[in-house]
C-alpha positions in Angstrom: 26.4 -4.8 -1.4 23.0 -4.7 -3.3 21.5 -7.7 -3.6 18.5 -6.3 -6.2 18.2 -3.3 -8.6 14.9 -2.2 -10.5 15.3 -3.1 -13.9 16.1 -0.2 -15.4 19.4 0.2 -13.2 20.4 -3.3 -13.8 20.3 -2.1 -17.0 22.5 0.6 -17.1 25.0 -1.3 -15.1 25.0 -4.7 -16.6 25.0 -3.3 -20.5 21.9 -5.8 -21.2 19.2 -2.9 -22.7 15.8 -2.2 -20.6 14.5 -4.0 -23.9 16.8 -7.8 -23.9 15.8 -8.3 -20.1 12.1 -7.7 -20.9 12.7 -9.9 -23.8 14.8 -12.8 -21.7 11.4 -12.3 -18.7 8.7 -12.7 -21.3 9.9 -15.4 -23.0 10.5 -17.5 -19.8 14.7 -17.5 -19.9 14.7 -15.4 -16.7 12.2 -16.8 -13.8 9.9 -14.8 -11.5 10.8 -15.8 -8.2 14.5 -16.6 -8.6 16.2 -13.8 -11.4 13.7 -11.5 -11.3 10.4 -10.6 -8.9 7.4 -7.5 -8.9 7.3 -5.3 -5.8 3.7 -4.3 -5.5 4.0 -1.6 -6.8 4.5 -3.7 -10.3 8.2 -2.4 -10.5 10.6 -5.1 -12.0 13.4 -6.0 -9.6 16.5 -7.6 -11.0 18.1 -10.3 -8.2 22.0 -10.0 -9.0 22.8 -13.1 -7.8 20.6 -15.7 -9.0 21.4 -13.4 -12.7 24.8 -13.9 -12.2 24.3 -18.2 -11.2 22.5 -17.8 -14.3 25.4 -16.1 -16.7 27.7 -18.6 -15.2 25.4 -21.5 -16.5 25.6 -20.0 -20.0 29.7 -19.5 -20.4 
């Protein structure tokens, strides 16, 4: 099992937009390091798990 998508397939398989996971990085809700990190390449990579400890939190 994956363990990380790029942000724009975490997006078409979680149903968040490309646009509310930008939103939820820049404002600081999702941290770099833990939900989310940049391969060097400056790709955004989505890390399922610590996301899904996350939507737990919220419920």
């Amino acid at each position: 099992m994956l363990n990380q998508l790029l942000l724009k397939e975490y997006a078409k398989l979680s149903g968040y937009t490309e646009k509310a996971i930008r939103e939820k990085i820049h404002k600081g809700v999702w941290a770099e390091g833990i939900h989310y990190y940049r391969a060097p390449d400056r790709h955004i990579i989505i890390n399922i798990a610590e996301v899904e400890k996350w939507q737990r939190k919220q419920a």
